[in-house]
DRENZASE-656780 format. One record per residue: x, y, z of N, C-alpha, C in turn. Coordinates in steps of 0.2 Angstrom, whole numbers, padded with zeros to 4 digits, always signed. Layout:
REM DRENZASE-656780
XYZXYZXYZ...
END
This chain:
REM DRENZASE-656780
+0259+0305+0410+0252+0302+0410+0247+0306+0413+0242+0307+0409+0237+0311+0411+0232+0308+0420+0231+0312+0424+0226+0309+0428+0221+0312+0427+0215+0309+0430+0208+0310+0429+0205+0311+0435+0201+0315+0438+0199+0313+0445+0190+0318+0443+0184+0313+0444+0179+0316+0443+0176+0315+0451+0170+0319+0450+0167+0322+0455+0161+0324+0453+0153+0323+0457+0147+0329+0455+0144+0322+0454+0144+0315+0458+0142+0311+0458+0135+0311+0463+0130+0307+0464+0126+0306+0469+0120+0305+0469+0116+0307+0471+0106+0304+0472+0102+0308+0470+0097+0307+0464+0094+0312+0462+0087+0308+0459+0082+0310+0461+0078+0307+0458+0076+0309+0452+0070+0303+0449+0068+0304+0441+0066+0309+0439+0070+0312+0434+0069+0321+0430+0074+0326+0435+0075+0321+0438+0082+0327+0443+0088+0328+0439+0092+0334+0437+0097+0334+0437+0103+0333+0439+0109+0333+0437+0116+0331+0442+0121+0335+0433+0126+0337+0439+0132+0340+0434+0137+0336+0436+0143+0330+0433+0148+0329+0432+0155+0333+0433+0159+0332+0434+0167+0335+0433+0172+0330+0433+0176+0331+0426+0182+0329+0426+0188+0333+0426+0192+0332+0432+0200+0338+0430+0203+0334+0429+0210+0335+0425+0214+0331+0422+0218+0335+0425+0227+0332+0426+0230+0335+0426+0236+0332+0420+0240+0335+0419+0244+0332+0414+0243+0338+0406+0247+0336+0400+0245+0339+0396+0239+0337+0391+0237+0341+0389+0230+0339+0386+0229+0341+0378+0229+0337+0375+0229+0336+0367+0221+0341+0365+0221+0349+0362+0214+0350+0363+0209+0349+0357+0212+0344+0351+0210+0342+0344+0208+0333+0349+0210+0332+0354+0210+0324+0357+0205+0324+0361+0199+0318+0358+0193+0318+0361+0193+0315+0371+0191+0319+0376+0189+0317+0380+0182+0314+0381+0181+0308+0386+0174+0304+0384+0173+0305+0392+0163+0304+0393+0162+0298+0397+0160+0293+0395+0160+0288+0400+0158+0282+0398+0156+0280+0406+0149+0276+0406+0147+0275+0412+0147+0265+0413+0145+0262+0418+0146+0255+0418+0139+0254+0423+0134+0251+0421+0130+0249+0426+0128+0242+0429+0126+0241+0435+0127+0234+0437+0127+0229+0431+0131+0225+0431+0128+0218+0427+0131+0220+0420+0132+0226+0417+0129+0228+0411+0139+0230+0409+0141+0229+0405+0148+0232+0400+0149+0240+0399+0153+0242+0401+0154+0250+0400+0154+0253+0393+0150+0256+0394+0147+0262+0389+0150+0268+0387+0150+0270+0381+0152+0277+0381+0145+0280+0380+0146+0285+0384+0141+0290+0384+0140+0298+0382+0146+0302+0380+0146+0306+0377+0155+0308+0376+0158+0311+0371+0166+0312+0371+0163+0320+0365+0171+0323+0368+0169+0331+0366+0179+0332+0363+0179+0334+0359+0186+0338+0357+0185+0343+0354+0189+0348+0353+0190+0355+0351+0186+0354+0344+0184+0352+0340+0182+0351+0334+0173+0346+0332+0173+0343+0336+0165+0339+0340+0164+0337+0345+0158+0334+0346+0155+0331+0351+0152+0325+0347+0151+0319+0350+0148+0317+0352+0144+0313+0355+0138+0310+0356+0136+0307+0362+0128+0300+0358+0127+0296+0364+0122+0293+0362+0115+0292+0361+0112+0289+0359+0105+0292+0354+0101+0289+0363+0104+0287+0367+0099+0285+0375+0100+0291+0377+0106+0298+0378+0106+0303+0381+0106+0311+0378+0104+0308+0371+0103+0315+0368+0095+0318+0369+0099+0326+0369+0094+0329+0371+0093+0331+0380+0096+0325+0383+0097+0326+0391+0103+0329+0393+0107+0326+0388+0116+0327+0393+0117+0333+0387+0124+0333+0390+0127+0338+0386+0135+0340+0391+0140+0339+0384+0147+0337+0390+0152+0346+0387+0153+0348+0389+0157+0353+0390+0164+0353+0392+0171+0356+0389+0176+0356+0392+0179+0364+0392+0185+0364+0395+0186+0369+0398+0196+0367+0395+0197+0369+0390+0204+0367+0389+0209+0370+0392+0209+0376+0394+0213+0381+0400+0213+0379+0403+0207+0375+0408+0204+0374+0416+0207+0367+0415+0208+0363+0409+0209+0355+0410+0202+0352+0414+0197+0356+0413+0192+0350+0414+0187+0350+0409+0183+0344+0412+0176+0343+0405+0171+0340+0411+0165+0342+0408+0158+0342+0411+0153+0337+0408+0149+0334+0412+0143+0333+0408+0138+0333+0412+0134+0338+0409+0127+0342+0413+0122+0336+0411+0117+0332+0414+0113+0328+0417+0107+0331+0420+0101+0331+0414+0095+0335+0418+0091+0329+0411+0084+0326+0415+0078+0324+0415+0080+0317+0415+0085+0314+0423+0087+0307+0424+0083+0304+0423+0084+0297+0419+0080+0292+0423+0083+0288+0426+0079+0280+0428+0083+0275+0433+0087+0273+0427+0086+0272+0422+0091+0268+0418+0098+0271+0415+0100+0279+0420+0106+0282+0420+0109+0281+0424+0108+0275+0430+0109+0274+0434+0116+0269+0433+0122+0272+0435+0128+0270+0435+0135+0273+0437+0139+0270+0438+0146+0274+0438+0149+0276+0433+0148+0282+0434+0152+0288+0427+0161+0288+0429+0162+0285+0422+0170+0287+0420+0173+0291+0416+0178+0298+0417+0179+0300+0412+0185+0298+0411+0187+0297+0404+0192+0297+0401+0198+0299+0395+0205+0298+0395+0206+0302+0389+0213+0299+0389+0213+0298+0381+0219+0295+0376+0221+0290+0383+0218+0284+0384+0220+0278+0387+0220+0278+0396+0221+0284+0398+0222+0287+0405+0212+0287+0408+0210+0283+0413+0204+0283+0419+0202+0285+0423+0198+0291+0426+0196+0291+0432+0193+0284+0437+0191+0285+0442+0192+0280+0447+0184+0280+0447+0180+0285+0442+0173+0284+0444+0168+0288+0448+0162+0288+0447+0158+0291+0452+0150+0290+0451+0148+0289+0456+0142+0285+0457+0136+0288+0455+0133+0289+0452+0124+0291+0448+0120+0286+0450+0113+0290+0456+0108+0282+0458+0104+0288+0455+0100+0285+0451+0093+0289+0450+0086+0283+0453+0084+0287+0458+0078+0283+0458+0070+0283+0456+0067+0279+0456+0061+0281+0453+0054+0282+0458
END
């Protein structure tokens, strides 16, 4: 089973940037889409962007701002975060064919 362990979480304010990381360990399918999906108070978890060898893609609230990247060699994926608002404001999950990171906190303030 694959593990997920993401990191590059934290405080940024409105229009401030933040970069994501997810390392996986385990084997990694490179045509098999990895996602994130974020979860914010109150609110049902979201997909927010997923990338595989072949596409990308992500949702019409973060396009243009995010943009996810992986590294099939390295087993990670990224997603670059530039012109936050407050309403990015969540914990980001990455995941892949069933397997979840444990999460990582996004406060954007205003």
């Amino acid at each position: 089973q694959v593990q997920l362990v993401e990191s590059g979480g934290g405080w940024v304010q409105t229009g401030g940037s933040l970069r994501l990381s997810c390392a996986a360990s385990g084997t990694i399918g490179r045509f098999n889409f990895m996602s994130w999906y974020r979860q914010a108070p109150g609110k049902q978890r979201e997909l927010v962007a997923r990338i595989s060898s072949a596409s990308t893609d992500d949702v019409d609230s973060v396009k243009g701002r995010f943009t996810i990247n992986r590294d099939n060699d390295k087993k990670t994926f990224d997603l670059q975060m530039k012109s936050l608002k407050p309403e990015d404001t969540a914990v980001y999950y990455c995941t892949y064919w069933g397997s979840w990171g444990r999460g990582t906190q996004v406060t954007v303030s205003s």
